[in-house]
C-alpha positions as a LaTeX table, in Angstrom:
\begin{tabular}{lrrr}
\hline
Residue & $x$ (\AA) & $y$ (\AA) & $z$ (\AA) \\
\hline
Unk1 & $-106.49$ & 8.20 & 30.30 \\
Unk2 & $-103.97$ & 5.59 & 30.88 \\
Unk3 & $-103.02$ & 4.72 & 34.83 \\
Unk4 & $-99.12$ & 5.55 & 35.19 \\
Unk5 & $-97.19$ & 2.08 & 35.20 \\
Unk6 & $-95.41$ & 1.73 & 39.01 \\
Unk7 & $-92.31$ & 1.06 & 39.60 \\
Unk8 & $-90.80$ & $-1.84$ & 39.77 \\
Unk9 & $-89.77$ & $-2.57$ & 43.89 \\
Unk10 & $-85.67$ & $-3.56$ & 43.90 \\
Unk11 & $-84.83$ & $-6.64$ & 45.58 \\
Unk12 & $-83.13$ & $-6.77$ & 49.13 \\
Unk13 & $-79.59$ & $-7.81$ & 49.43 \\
Unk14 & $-81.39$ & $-11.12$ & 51.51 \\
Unk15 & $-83.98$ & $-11.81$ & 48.38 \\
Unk16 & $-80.84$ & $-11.44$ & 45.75 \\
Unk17 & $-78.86$ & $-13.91$ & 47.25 \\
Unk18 & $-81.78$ & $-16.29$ & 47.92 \\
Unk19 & $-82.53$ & $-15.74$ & 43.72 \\
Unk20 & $-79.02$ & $-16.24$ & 42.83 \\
Unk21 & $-78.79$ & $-19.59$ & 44.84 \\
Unk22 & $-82.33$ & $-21.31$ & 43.48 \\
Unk23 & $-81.13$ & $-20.65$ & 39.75 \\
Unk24 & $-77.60$ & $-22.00$ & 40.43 \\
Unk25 & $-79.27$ & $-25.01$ & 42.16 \\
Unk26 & $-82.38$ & $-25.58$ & 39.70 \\
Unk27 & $-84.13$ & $-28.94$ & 40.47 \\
Unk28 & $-84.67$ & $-31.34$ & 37.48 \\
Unk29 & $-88.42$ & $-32.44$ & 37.20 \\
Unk30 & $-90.08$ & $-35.60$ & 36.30 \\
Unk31 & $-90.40$ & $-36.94$ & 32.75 \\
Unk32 & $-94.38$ & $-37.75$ & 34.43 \\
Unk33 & $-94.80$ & $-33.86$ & 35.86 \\
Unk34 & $-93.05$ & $-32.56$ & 32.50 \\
Unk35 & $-95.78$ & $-34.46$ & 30.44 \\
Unk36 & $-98.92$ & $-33.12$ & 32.58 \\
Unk37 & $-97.49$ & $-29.64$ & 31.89 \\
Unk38 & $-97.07$ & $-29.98$ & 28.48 \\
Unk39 & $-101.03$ & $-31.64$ & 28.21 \\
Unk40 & $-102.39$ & $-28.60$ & 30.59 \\
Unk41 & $-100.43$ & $-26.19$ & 27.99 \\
Unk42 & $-102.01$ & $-28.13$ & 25.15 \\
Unk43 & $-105.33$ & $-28.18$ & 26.63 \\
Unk44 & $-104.90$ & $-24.16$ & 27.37 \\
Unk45 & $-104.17$ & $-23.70$ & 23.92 \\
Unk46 & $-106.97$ & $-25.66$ & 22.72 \\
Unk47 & $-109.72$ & $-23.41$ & 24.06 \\
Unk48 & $-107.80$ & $-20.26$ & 23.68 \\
Unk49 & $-109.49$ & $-17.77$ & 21.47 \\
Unk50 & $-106.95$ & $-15.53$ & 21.08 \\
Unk51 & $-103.81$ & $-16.04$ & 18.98 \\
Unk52 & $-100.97$ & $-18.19$ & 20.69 \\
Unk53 & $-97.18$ & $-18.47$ & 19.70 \\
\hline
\end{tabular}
């Protein structure tokens, strides 16, 4: 038998505000650091053995 799923915890008034300020202030990031995430994805996908989008 399946577990029951939990719920999921609400945020605090403190953690809200915190979340609403780092997405209206997103930093940009590196050309450099956006390429080593996109080879890390590509490596991931390489050895994946499962279907990937």
């Amino acid at each position: 038998m399946a577990r029951p799923i939990k719920d999921t915890p609400l945020l605090s008034k403190k953690e809200w505000e915190r979340l609403e300020y780092e997405m209206a202030h997103i930093k940009p990031i590196s050309k450099e650091k956006r390429e080593e995430q996109r080879k890390a994805y590509e490596w991931s996908k390489s050895i994946a053995t499962f279907p990937m989008l």
